[in-house]
DRENFI-563562 format. One record per residue (C-alpha): x, z, y; residue number from 0; residue in three letters. Coordinates in Angstrom, 2 decimals. Layout:
! residues N
+---------+---------+---------+-----+-----+
:       X :       Z :       Y :   i :  aa :
+---------+---------+---------+-----+-----+
:       X :       Z :       Y : NUM : ALA :
...
+---------+---------+---------+-----+-----+
//
This chain:
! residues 236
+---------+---------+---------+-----+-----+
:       X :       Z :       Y :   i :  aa :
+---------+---------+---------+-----+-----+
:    0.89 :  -15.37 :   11.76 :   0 : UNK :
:    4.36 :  -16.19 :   13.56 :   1 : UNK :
:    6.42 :  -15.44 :   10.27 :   2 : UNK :
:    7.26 :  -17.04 :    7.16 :   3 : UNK :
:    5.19 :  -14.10 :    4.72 :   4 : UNK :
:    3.82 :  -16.18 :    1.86 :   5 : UNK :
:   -0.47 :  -17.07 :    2.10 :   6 : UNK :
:   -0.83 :  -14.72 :   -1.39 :   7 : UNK :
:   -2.78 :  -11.54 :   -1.67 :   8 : UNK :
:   -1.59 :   -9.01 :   -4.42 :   9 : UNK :
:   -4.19 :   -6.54 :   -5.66 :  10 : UNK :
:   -3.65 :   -4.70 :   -8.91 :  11 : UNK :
:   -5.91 :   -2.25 :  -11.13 :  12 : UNK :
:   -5.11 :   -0.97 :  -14.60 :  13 : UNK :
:   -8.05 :   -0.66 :  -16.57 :  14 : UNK :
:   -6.64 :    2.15 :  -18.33 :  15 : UNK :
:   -8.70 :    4.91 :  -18.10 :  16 : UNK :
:  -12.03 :    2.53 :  -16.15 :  17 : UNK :
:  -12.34 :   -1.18 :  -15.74 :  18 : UNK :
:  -12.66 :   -2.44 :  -12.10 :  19 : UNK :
:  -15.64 :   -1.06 :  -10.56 :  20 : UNK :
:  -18.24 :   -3.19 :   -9.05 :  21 : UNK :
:  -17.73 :   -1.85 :   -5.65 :  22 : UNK :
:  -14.16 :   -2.67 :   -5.71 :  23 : UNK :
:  -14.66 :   -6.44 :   -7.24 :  24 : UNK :
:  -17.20 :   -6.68 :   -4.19 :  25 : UNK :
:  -14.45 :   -5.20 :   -1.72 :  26 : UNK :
:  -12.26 :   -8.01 :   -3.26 :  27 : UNK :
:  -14.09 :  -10.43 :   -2.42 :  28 : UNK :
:  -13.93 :   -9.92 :    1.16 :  29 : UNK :
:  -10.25 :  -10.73 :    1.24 :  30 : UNK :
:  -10.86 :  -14.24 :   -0.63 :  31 : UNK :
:  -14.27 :  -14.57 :    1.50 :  32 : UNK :
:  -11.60 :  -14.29 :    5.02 :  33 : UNK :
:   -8.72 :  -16.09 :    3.70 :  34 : UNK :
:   -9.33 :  -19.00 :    2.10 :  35 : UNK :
:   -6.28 :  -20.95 :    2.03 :  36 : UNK :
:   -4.71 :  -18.04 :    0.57 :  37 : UNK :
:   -4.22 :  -17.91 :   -3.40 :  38 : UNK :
:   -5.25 :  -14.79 :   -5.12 :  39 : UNK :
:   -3.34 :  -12.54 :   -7.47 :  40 : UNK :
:   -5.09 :  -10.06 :   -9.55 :  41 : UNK :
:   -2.71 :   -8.49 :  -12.23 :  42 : UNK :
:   -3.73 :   -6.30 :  -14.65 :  43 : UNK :
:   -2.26 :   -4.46 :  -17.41 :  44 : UNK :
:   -0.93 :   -7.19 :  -19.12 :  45 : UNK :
:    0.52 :   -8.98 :  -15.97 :  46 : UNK :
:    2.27 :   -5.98 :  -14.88 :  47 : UNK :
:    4.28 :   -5.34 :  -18.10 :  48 : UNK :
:    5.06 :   -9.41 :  -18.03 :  49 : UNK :
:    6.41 :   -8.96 :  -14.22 :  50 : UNK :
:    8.69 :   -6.24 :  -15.14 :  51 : UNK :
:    9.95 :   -7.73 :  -18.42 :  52 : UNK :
:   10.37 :  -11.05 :  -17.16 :  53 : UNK :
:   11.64 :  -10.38 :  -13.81 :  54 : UNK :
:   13.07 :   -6.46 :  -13.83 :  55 : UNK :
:   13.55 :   -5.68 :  -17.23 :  56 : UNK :
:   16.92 :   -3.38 :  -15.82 :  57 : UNK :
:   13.75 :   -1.09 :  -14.54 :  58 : UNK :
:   11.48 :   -1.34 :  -17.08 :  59 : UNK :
:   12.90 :    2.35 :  -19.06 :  60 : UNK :
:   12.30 :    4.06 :  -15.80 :  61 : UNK :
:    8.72 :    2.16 :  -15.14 :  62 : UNK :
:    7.96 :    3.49 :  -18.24 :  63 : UNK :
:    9.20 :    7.03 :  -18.25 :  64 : UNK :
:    7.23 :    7.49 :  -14.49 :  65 : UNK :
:    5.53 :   10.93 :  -14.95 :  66 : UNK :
:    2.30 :    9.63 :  -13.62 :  67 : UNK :
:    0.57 :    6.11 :  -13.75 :  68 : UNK :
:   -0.09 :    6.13 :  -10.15 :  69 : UNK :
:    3.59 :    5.92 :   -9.97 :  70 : UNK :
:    4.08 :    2.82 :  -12.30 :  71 : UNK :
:    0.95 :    1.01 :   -9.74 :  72 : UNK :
:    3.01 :    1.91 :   -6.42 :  73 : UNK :
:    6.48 :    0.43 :   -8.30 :  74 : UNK :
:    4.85 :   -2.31 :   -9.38 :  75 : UNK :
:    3.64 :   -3.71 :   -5.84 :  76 : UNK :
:    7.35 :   -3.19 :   -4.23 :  77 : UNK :
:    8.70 :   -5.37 :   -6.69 :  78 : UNK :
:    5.90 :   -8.23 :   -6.90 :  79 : UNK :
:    6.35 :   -8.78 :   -3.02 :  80 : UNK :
:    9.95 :   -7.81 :   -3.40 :  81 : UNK :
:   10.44 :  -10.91 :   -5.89 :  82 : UNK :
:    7.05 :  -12.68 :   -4.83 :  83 : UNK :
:    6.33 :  -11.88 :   -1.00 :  84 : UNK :
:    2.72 :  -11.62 :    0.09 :  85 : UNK :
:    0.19 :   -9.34 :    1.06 :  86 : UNK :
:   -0.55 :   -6.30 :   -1.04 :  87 : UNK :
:   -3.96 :   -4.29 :   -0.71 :  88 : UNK :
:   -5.32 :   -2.03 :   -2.57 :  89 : UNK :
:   -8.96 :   -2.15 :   -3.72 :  90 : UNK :
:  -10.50 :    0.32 :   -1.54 :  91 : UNK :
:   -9.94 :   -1.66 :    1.38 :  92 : UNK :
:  -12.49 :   -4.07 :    2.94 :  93 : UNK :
:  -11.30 :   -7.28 :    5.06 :  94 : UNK :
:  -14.04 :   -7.86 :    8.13 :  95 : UNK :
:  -11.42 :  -10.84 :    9.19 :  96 : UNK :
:   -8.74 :  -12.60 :    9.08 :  97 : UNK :
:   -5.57 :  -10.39 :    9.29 :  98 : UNK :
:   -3.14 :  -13.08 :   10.02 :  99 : UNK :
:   -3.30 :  -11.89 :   13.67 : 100 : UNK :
:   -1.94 :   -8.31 :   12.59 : 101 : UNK :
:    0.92 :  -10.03 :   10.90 : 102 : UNK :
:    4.46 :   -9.90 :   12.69 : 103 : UNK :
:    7.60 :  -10.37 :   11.36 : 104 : UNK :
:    8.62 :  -10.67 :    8.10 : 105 : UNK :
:    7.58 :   -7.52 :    6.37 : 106 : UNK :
:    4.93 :   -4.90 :    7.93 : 107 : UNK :
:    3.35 :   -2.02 :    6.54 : 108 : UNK :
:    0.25 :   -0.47 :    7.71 : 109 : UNK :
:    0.32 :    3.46 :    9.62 : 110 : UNK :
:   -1.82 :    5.81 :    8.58 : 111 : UNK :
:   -4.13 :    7.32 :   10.51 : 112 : UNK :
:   -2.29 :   10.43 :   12.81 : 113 : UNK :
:   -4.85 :   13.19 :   11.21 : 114 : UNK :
:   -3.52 :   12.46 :    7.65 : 115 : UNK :
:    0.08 :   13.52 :    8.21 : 116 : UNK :
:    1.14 :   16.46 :    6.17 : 117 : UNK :
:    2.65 :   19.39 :    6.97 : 118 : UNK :
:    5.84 :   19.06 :    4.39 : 119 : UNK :
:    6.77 :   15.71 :    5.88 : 120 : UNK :
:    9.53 :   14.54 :    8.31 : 121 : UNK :
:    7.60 :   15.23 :   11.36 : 122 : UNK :
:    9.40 :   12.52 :   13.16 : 123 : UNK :
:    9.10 :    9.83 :   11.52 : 124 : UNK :
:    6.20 :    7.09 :   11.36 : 125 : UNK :
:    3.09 :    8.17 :    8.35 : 126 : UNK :
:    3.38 :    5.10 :    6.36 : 127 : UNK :
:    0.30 :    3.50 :    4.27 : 128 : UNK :
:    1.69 :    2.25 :    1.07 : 129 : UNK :
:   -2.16 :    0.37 :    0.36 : 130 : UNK :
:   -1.46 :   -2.30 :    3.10 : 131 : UNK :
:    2.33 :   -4.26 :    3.05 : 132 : UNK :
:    3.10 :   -7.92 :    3.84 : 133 : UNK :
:    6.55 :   -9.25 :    3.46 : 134 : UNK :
:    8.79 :  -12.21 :    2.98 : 135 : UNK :
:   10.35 :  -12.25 :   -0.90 : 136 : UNK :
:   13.63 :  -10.36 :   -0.95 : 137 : UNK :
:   13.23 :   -8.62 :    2.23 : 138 : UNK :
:   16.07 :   -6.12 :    2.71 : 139 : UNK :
:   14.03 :   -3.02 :    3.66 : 140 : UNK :
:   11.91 :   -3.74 :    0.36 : 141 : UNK :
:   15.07 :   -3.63 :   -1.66 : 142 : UNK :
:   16.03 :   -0.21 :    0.02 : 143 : UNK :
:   12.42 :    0.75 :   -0.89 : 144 : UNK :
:   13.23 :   -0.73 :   -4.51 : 145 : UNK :
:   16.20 :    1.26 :   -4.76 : 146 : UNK :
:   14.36 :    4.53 :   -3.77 : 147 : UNK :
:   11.37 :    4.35 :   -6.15 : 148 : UNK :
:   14.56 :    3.41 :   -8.99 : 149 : UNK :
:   16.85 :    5.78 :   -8.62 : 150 : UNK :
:   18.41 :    7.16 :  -11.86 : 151 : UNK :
:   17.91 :   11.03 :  -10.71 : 152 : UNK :
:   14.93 :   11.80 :   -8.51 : 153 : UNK :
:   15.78 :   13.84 :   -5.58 : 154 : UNK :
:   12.44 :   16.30 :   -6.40 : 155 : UNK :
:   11.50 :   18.85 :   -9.50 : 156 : UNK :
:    8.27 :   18.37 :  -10.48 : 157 : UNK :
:    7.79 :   22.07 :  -10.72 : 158 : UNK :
:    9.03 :   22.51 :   -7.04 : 159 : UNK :
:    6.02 :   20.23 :   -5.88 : 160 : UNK :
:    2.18 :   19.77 :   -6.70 : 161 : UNK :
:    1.12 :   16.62 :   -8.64 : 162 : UNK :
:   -0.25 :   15.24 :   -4.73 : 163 : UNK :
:    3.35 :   16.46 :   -3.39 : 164 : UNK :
:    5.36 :   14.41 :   -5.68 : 165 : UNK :
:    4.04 :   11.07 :   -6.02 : 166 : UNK :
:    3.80 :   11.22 :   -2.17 : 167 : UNK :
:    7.46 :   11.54 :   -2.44 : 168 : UNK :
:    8.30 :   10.02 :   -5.32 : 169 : UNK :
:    6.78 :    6.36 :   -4.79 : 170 : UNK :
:    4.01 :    6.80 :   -1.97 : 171 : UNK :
:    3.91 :    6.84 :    1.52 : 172 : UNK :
:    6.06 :   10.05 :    2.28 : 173 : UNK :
:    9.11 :    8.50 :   -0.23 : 174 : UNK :
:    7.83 :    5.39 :    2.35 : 175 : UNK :
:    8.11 :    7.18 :    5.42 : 176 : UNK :
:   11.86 :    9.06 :    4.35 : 177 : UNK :
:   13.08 :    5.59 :    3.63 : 178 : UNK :
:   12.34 :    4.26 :    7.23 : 179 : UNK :
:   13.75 :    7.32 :    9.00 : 180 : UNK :
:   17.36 :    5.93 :    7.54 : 181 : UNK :
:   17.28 :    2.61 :    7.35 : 182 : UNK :
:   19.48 :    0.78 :   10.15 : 183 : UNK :
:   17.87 :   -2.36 :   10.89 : 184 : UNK :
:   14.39 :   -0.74 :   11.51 : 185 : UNK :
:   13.53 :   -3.66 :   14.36 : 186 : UNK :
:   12.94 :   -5.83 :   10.54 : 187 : UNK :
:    9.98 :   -3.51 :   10.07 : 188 : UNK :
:    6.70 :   -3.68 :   12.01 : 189 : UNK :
:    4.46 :   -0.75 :   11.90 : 190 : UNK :
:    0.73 :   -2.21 :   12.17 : 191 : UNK :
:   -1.11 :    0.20 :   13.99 : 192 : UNK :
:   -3.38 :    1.79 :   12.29 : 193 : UNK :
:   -6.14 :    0.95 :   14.83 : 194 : UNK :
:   -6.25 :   -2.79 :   12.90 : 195 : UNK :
:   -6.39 :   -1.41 :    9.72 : 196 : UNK :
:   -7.69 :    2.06 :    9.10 : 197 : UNK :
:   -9.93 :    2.39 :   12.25 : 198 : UNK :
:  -11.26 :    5.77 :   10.77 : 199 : UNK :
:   -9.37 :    8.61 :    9.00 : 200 : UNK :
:  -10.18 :    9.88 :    5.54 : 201 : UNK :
:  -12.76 :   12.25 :    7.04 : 202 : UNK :
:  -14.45 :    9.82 :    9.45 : 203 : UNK :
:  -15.04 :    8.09 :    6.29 : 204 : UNK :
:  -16.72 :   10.66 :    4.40 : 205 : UNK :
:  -18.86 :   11.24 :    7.58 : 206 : UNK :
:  -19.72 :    7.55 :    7.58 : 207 : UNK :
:  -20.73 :    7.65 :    4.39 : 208 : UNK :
:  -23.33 :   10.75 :    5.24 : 209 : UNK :
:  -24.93 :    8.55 :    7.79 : 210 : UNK :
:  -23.07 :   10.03 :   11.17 : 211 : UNK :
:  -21.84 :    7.25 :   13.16 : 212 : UNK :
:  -21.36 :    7.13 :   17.21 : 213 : UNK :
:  -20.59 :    4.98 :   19.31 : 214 : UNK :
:  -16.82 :    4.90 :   19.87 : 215 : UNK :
:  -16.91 :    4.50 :   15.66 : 216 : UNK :
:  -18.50 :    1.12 :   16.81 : 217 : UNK :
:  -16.17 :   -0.16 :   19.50 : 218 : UNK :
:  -13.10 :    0.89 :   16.95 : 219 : UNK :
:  -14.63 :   -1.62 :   14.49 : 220 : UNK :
:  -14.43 :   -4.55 :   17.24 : 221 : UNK :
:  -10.28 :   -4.64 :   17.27 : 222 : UNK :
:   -9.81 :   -4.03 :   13.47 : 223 : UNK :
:   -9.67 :   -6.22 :   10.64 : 224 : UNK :
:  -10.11 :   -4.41 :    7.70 : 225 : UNK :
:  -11.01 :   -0.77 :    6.96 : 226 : UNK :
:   -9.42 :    1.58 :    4.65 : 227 : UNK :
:  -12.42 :    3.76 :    2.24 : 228 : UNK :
:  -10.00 :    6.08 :    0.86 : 229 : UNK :
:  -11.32 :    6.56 :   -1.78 : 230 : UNK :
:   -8.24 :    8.48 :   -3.30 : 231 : UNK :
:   -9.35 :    6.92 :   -7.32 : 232 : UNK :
:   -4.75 :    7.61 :   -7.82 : 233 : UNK :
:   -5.51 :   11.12 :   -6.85 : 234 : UNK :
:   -8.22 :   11.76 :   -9.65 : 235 : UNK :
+---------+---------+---------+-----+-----+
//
């Protein structure tokens, strides 16, 4: 890892509406298992409201007035590795080694796989993956990312977009992905291929999961170091 990207791991789950799920804890534990000079964050309900109080309470009326909670959990993970650094994963992602290979630079973020861009996207720019970032603490393009999420007027009306639509836009990978396509300096910003870290797309998956496997699934497995479930829990 030829950068200077703190050893933490960030993962997050409000227990709002479920506590953390068994399979999830157990998809934890692979990053810990792979990375064990690394410390471990998990922040909850609780830790989250601290964060923003103690260290963005100018944001904390608009964290709060998010129309969606999935929108609050995307925020939140900007501005711990905007004022922390580290990596952030999200839960249904499994480590099957070390990623410190995969790391370049001072802030990457994980491409989706090519079959999940969508149609009402730039169709230019990179698909970002908003469940796998690494970065130094105040890293410039975060604080552009910061400044998107935070802005005092949202460039989108709800009723102009579905539910999916706008938190894409809003906080996720597509607001992600918009960001990049203007930002100057974009050589600050390496794009892990998604090959390393979602080997299979969304539909793969499901396929995977219904027992169908072949063998170029198998020799994708051999050059990545995690895999993505997408399970889509935000989207429920």
């Amino acid at each position: 890892m030829n950068n200077q990207i703190p050893k933490i791991i960030h993962q997050i789950w409000s227990d709002i509406y479920e506590p953390l799920p068994k399979m999830f804890q157990e998809l934890g534990e692979t990053w810990k298992y792979y990375h064990k000079g690394w410390k471990y964050i998990f922040w909850n309900d609780q830790m989250m409201d601290q964060f923003i109080n103690n260290y963005f309470p100018v944001y904390a009326d608009l964290f709060h007035r998010f129309a969606y909670d999935v929108q609050r959990w995307d925020a939140i993970r900007y501005l711990i590795l905007y004022e922390m650094g580290g990596l952030y994963v999200d839960f249904d992602y499994e480590c099957i080694e070390s990623v410190e290979d995969v790391l370049r630079g001072n802030c990457c973020f994980a491409l989706e796989p090519k079959e999940h861009k969508l149609p009402f996207l730039d169709s230019v720019s990179p698909y970002f993956n908003n469940a796998f970032i690494a970065a130094t603490p105040r890293h410039p393009f975060i604080k552009t990312v910061v400044d998107a999420v935070f802005q005092k007027e949202l460039p989108f009306l709800l009723e102009s977009l579905t539910r999916f639509e706008y938190i894409l836009c809003t906080t996720g990978p597509g607001m992600l992905s918009n960001v990049y396509k203007d930002y100057a300096n974009k050589k600050d910003v390496y794009l892990i291929p998604a090959d390393y870290v979602s080997p299979f797309s969304s539909f793969e998956i499901r396929s995977i999961w219904r027992g169908i496997i072949n063998e170029d699934w198998e020799k994708r497995l051999q050059k990545a170091v995690a895999v993505h479930y997408f399970m889509g829990t935000w989207n429920k």
